[in-house]
DRENDO-1510 file (C-alpha; in Angstrom, 1 decimal, always signed):
<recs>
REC; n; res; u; v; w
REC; 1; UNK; +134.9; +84.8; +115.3 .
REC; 2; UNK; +136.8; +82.0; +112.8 .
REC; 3; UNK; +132.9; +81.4; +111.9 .
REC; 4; UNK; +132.6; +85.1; +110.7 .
REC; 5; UNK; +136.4; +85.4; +109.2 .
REC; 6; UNK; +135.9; +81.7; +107.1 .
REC; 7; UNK; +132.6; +82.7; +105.7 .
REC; 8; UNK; +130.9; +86.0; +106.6 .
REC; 9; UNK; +128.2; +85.8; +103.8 .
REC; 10; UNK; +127.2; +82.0; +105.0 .
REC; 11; UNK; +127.3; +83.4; +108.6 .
REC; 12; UNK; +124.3; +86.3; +107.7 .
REC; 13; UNK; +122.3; +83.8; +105.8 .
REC; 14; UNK; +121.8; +82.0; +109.0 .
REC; 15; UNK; +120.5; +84.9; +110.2 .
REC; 16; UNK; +117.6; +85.8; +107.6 .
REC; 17; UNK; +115.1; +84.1; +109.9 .
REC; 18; UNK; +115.9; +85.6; +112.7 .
REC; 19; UNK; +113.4; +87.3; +115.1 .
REC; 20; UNK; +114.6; +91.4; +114.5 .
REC; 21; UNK; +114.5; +91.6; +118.3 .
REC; 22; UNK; +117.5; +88.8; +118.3 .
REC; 23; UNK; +119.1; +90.2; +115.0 .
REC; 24; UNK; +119.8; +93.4; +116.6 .
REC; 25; UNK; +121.2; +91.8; +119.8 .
REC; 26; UNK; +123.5; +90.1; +117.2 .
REC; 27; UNK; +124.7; +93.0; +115.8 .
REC; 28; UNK; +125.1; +95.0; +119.5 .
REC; 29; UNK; +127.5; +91.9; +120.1 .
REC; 30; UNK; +129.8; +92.1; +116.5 .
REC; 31; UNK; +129.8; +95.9; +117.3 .
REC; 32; UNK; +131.7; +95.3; +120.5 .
REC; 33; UNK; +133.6; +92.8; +119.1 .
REC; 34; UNK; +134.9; +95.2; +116.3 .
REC; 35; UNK; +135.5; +97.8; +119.5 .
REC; 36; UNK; +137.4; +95.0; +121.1 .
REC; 37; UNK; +139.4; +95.0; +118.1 .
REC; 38; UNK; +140.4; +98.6; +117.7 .
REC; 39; UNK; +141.4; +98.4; +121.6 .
REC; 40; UNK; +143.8; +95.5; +120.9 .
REC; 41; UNK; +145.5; +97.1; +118.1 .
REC; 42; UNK; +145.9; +100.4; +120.0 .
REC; 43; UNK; +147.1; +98.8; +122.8 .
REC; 44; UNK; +150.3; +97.0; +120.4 .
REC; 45; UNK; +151.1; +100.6; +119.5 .
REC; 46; UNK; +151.3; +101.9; +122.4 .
REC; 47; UNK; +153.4; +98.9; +123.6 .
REC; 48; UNK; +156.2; +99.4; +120.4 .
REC; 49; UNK; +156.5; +103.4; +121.2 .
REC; 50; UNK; +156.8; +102.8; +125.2 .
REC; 51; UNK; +159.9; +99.8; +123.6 .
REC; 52; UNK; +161.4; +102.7; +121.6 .
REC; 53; UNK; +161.2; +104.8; +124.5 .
REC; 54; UNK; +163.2; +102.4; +126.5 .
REC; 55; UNK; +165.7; +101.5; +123.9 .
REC; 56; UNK; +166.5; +104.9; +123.5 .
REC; 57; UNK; +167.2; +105.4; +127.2 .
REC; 58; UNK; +169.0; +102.4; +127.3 .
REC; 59; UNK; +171.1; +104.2; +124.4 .
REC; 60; UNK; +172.1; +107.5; +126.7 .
REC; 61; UNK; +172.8; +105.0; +129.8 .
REC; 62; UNK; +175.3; +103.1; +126.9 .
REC; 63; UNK; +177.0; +106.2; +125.7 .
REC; 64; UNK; +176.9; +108.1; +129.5 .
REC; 65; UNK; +178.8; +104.3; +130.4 .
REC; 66; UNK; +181.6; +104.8; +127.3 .
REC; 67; UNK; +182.1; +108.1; +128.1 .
REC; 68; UNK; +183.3; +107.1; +131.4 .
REC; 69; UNK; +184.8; +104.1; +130.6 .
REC; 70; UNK; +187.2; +106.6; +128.3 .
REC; 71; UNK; +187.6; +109.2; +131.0 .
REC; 72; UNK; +188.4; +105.9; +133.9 .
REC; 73; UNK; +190.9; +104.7; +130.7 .
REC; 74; UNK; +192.9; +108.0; +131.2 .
REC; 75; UNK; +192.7; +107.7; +134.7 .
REC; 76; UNK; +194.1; +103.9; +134.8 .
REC; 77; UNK; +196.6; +104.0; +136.9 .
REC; 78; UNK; +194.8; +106.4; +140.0 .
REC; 79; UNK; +191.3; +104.8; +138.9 .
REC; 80; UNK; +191.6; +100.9; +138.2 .
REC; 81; UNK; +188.8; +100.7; +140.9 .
REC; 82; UNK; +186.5; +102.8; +138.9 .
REC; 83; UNK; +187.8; +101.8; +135.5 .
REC; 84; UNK; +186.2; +97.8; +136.7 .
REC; 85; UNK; +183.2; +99.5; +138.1 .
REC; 86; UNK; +182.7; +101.5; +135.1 .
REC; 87; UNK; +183.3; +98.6; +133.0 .
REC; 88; UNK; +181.0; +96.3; +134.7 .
REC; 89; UNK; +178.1; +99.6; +134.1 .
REC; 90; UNK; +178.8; +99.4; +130.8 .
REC; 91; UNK; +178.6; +95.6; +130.1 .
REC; 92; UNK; +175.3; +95.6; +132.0 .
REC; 93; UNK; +173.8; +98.6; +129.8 .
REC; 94; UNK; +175.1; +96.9; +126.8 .
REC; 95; UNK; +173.1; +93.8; +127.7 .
REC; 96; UNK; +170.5; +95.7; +128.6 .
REC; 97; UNK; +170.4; +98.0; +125.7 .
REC; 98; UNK; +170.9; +94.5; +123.5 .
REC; 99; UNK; +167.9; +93.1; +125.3 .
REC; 100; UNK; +166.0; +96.4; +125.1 .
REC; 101; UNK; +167.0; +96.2; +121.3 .
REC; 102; UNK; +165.9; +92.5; +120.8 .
REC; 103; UNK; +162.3; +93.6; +122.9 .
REC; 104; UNK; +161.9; +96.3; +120.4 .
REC; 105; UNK; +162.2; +93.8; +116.9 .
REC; 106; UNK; +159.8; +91.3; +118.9 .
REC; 107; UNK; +157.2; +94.2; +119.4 .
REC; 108; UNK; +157.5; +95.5; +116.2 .
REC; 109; UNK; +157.3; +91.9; +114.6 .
REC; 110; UNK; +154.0; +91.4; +116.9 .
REC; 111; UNK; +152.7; +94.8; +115.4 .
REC; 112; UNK; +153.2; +94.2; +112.1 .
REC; 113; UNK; +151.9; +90.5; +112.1 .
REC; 114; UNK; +149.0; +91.4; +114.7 .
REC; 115; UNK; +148.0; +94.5; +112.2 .
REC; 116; UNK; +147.8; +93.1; +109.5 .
REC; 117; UNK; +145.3; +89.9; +111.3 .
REC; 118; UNK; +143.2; +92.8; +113.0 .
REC; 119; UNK; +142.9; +94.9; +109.6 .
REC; 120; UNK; +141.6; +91.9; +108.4 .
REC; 121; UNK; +139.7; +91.2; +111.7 .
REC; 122; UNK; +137.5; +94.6; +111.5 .
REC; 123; UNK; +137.0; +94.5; +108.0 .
REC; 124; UNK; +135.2; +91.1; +108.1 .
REC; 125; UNK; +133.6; +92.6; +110.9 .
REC; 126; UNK; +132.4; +95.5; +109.8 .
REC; 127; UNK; +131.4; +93.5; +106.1 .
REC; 128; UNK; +129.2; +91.1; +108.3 .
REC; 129; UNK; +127.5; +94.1; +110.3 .
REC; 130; UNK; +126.7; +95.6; +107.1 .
REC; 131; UNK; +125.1; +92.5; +105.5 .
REC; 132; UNK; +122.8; +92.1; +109.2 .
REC; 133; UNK; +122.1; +95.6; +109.4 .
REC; 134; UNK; +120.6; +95.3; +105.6 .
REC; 135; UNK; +119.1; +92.1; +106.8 .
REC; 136; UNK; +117.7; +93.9; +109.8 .
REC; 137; UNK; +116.0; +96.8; +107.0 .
REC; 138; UNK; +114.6; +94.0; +104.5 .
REC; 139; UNK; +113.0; +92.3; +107.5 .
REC; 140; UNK; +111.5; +95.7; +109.2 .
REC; 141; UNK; +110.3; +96.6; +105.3 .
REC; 142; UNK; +108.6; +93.2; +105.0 .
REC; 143; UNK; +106.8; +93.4; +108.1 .
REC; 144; UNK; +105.3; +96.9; +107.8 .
REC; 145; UNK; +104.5; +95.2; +104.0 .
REC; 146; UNK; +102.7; +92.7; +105.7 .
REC; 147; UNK; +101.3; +94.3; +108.7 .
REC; 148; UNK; +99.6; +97.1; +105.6 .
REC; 149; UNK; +98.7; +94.3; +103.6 .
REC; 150; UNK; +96.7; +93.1; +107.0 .
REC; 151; UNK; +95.1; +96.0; +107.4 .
REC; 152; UNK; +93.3; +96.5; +103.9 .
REC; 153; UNK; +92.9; +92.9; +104.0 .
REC; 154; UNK; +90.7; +94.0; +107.4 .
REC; 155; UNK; +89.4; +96.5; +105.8 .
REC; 156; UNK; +88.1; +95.1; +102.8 .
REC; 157; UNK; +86.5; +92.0; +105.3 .
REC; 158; UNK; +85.0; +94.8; +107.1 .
REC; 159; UNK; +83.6; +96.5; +104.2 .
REC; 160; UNK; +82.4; +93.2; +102.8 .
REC; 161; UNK; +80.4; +92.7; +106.0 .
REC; 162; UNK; +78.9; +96.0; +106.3 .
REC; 163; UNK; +78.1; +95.3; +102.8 .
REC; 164; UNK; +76.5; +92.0; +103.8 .
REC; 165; UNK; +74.8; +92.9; +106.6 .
REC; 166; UNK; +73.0; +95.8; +104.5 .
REC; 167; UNK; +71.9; +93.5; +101.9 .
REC; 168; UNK; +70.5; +91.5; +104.8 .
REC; 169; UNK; +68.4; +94.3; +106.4 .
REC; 170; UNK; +65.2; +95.1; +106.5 .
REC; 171; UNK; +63.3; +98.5; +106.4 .
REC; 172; UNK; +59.8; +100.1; +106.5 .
REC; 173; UNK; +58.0; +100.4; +103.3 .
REC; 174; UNK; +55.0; +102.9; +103.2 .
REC; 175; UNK; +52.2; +104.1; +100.7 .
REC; 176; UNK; +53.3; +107.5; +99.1 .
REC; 177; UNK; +49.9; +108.7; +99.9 .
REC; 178; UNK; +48.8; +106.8; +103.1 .
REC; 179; UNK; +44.7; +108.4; +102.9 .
REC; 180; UNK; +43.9; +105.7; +100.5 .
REC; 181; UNK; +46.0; +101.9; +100.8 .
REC; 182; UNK; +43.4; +100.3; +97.8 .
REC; 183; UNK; +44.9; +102.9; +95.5 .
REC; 184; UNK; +47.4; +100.5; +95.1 .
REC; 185; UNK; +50.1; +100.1; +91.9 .
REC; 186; UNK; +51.9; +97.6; +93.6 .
REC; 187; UNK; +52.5; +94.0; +91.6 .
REC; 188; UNK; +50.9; +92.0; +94.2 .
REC; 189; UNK; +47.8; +94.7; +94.8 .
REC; 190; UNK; +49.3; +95.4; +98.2 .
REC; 191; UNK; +50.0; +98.7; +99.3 .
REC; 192; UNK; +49.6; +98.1; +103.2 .
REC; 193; UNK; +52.8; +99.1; +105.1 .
REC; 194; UNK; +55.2; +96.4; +105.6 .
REC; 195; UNK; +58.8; +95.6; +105.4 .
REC; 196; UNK; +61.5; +94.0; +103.2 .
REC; 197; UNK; +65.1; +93.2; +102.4 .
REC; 198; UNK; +67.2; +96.1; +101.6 .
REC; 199; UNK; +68.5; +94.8; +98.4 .
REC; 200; UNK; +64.9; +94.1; +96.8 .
REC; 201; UNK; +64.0; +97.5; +94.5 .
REC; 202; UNK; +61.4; +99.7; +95.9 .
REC; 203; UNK; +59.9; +103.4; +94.2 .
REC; 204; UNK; +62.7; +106.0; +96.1 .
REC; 205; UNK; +61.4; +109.5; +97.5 .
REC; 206; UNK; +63.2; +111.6; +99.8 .
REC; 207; UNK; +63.1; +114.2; +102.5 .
REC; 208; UNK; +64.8; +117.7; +103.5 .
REC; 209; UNK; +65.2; +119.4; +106.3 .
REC; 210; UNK; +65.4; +122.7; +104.7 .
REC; 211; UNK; +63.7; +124.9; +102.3 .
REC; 212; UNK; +63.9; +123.4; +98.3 .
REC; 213; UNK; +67.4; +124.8; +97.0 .
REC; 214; UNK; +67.3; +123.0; +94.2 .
REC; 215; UNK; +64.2; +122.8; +92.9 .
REC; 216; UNK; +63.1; +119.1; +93.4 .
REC; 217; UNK; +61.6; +119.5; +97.1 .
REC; 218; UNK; +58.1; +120.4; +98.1 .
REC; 219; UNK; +56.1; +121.1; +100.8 .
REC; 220; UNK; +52.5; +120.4; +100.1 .
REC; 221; UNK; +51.3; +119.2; +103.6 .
REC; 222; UNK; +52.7; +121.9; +105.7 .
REC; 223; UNK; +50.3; +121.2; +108.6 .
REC; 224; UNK; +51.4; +117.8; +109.7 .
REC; 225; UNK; +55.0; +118.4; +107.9 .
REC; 226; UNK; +56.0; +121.9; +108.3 .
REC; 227; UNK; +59.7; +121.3; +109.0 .
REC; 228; UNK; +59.8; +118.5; +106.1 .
REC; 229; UNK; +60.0; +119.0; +102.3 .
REC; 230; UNK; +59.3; +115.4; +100.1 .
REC; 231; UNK; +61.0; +115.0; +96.5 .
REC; 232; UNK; +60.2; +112.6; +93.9 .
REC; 233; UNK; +63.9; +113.4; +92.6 .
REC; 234; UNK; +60.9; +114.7; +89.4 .
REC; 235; UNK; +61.9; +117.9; +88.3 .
REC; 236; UNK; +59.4; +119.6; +87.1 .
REC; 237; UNK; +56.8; +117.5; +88.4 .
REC; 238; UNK; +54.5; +116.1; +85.5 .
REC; 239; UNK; +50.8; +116.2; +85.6 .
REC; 240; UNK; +49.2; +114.2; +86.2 .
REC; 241; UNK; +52.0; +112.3; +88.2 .
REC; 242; UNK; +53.2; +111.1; +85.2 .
REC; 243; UNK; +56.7; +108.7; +84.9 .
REC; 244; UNK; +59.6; +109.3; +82.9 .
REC; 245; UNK; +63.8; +108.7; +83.7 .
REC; 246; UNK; +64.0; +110.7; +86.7 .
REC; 247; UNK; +61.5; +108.2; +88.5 .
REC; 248; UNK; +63.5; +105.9; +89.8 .
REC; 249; UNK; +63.0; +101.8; +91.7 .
REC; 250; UNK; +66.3; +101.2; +93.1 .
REC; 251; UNK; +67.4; +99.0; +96.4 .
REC; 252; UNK; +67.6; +100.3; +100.0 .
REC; 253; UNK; +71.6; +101.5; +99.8 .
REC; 254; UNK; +70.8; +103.1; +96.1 .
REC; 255; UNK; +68.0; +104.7; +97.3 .
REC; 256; UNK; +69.5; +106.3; +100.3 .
REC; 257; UNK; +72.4; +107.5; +98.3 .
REC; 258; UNK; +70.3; +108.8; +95.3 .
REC; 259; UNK; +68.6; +111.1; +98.0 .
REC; 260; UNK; +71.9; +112.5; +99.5 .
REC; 261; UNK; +73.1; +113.2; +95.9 .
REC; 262; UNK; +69.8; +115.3; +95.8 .
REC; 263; UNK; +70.8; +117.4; +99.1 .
REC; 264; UNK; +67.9; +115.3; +101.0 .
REC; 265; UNK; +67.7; +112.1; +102.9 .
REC; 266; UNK; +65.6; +109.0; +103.3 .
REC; 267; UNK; +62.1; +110.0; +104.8 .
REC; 268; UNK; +61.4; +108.3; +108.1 .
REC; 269; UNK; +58.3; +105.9; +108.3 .
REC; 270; UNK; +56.3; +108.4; +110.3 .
REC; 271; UNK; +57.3; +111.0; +107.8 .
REC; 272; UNK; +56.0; +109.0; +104.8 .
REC; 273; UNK; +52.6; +108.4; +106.9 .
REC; 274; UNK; +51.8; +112.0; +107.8 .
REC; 275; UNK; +51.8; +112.5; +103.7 .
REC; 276; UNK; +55.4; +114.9; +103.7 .
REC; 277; UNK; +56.0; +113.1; +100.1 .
REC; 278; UNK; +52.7; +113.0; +98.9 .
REC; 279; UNK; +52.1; +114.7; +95.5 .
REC; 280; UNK; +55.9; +115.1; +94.4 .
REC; 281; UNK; +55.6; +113.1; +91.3 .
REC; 282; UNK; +56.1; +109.9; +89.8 .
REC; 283; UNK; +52.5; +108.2; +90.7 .
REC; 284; UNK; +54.8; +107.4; +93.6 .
REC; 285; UNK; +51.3; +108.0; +95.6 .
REC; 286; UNK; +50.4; +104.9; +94.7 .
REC; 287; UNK; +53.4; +102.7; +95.3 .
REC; 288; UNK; +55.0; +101.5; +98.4 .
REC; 289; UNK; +58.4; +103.9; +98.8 .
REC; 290; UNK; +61.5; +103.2; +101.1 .
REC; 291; UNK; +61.7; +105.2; +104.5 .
REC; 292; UNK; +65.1; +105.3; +106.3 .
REC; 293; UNK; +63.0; +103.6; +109.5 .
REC; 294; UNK; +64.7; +99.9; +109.5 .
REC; 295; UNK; +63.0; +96.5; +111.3 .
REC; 296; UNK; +62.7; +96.8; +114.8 .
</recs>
């Protein structure tokens, strides 16, 4: 407690690195302290009023003893008996009222000089459990900081990986128009199905599962694709599947996301090879396009 009282601000420093768990045992301990406090003040009030009590009874006893002492001085000569007895009664209540008096001055001292120590008492107490409760906050605001700054850092190593890993796969590549592999546009001549990494940059067609809504998918093989409509992403297609901006050569991720803008998907290898994107444009029939069918 002198700790506290000669230094409270030196006293919570020591406790900035303490565990929270600790900390608030800390403060559990100064609040019952502080409680300990009140009691002990209460307690020297109650003891001064129960002193005043007493004096003034001693007081009555003192005045009932005069009173008789007068009424035996009257009766001196019939009473002498009484008049010592009476006299004795009221030397004792004097004493008594004199110690009752003196008991009084001591317990009103102790109160006034115990106050005045405990008024100072509970407010260093109560100064020092402010400064660890704010303590307490800061440290509870740093860690839920800290434990949010973990997290996106997680995230972002997640997202980085994902990102990784994608770059890193490999997925089917497939003729536009399978009926004919030597019709080939391809750089190295090749046109045979194969695969490759994801972020190498591949011609991009893509599939639907429903009817064209938005002008850009067709269904010219409707015997072995009659659920599937291919896009070019051409719109009108050009004749004779002629380039221009809408054609696009983009890597795996671009590729799959340019087809979701378009309300489609990625076509699946098998999809490609049964012809369900043949004809939509671009002279994409005779390139090798991305298929959403990855490396077994």
């Amino acid at each position: 407690m002198q700790r506290i009282l000669l230094d409270p601000k030196k006293f919570v420093t020591g406790f900035s690195k303490v565990d929270p768990t600790e900390l608030a045992e800390v403060l559990s301990l100064l609040r019952k302290l502080l409680e300990t406090s009140e009691d002990q003040e209460k307690a020297l009030v109650d003891k001064v009023t129960l002193e005043k009590a007493k004096a003034r009874e001693t007081a009555e006893v003192l005045e009932k003893a005069e009173t008789k002492d007068s009424q035996t001085a009257k009766a001196l000569e019939s009473a002498e008996n009484a008049l010592a007895t009476a006299n004795q009664a009221s030397d004792e209540a004097d004493k008594a009222y004199q110690k009752q008096k003196k008991a009084k001055g001591e317990a009103e001292k102790a109160l006034s000089d115990g106050q005045g120590a405990l008024d100072n008492e509970q407010e260093v107490l109560n100064l020092v459990i402010k400064m660890l409760g704010d303590l307490q906050q800061q440290q509870e605001e740093q860690q839920e900081e800290q434990q949010e700054e973990q997290q996106e850092e997680q995230q972002e190593e997640q997202q980085q990986q994902e990102q990784e890993e994608e770059e890193t796969a490999y997925y089917w590549l497939v003729k536009g128009r399978v009926n004919d592999l030597n019709d080939c546009e391809e750089e190295d001549t090749s046109c045979k199905a194969q695969t490759d990494n994801s972020a190498n940059e591949h011609a991009v067609r893509c599939c639907s599962d429903t009817a064209d809504t938005r002008a850009k998918f067709y269904q010219f093989e409707k015997k072995t694709c009659s659920s599937v409509w291919g896009s070019s992403l051409q719109d009108p297609i050009l004749s004779p599947g002629a380039i221009n901006s809408q054609c696009q050569f983009l890597a795996w991720a671009q590729a799959n996301e340019a087809c979701q803008s378009a309300g489609g998907r990625l076509c699946t290898k098998k999809e490609v090879e049964q012809s369900c994107t043949a004809g939509t444009g671009c002279r994409f029939d005779k390139y090798l396009v991305w298929t959403s069918t990855p490396k077994a």
